[in-house]
N, C-alpha and C positions, 0 to 999 in steps of 0.2 A: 748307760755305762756298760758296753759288754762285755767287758774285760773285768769287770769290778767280782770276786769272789761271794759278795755277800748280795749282790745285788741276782745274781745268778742263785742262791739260796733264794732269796725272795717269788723267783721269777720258776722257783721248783726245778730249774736246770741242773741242779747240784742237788739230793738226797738229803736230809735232814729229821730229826725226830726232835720236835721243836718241844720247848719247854711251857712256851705262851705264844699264843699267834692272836692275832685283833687284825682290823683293818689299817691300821697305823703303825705296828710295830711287832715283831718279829724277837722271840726269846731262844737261844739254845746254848746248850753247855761248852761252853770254850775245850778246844781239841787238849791244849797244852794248860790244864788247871793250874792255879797257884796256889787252891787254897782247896779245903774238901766241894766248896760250894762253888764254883765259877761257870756264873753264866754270860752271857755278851745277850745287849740287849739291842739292834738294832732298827731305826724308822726305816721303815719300805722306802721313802723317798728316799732319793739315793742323795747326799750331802756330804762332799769332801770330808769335811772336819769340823769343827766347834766354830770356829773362826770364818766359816760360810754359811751359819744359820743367818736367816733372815726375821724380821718380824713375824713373817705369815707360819713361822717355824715352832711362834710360842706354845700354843697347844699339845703339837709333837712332845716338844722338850719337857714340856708340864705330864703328858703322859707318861711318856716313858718312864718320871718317877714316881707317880704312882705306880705303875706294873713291876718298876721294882720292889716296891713295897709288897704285892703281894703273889711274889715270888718266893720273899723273903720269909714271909709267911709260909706259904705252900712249904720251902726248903727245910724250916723250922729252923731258921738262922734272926727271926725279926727280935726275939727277945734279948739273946745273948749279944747279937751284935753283928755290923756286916758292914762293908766299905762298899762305895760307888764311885768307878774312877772312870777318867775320858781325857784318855792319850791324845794330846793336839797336836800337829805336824812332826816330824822329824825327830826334832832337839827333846820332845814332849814322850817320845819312846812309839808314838802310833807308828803300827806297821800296813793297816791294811787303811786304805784312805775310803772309808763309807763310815758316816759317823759313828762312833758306837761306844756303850758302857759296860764296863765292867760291873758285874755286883759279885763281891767276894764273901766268904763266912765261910762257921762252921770251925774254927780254930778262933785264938786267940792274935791279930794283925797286930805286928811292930807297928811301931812310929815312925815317920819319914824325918821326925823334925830331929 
């Protein structure tokens, strides 16, 4: 995906001071934060969106939260409390198409409901 922003992170074409790095998946602090903690946690494989995981993707997807977990940790957000969000296509608010999660914290997050 050459054209993919995130995938260009991965690929170290774009500059980055990452948060967690593994061979699976890729951590760094969202440009435009929402909250004091926001990080995007994205897999190296590059994957449109939630709705283009595959079976062979389960591991990925299982990883990734654990590393949010102890992110959440490192942050000092895992006690108090922290949100994991994943924008799917369009209507879903995603804006950049390489899968990715939000982990938010460090304030108190309203409710959606």
């Amino acid at each position: 995906m050459s054209e993919c922003i995130f995938c260009k992170m991965v690929n170290k074409e774009i500059p980055i001071d990452p948060v967690y790095e593994d061979d699976k998946v890729l951590a760094f602090k969202d440009i435009n934060p929402k909250a004091p903690v926001h990080i995007l946690i994205i897999p190296k494989k590059h994957i449109s969106t939630l709705v283009d995981t595959e079976e062979s993707d389960l591991e990925t997807l299982g990883h990734i939260h654990y590393v949010a977990n102890q992110i959440a940790r490192e942050q000092g957000v895992a006690e108090s409390g922290f949100r994991i969000v994943n924008n799917c296509n369009k209507d879903g608010g995603q804006e950049v198409f390489h899968l990715h999660f939000h982990l938010l914290g460090g304030k108190r997050l309203g409710s959606f409901w």
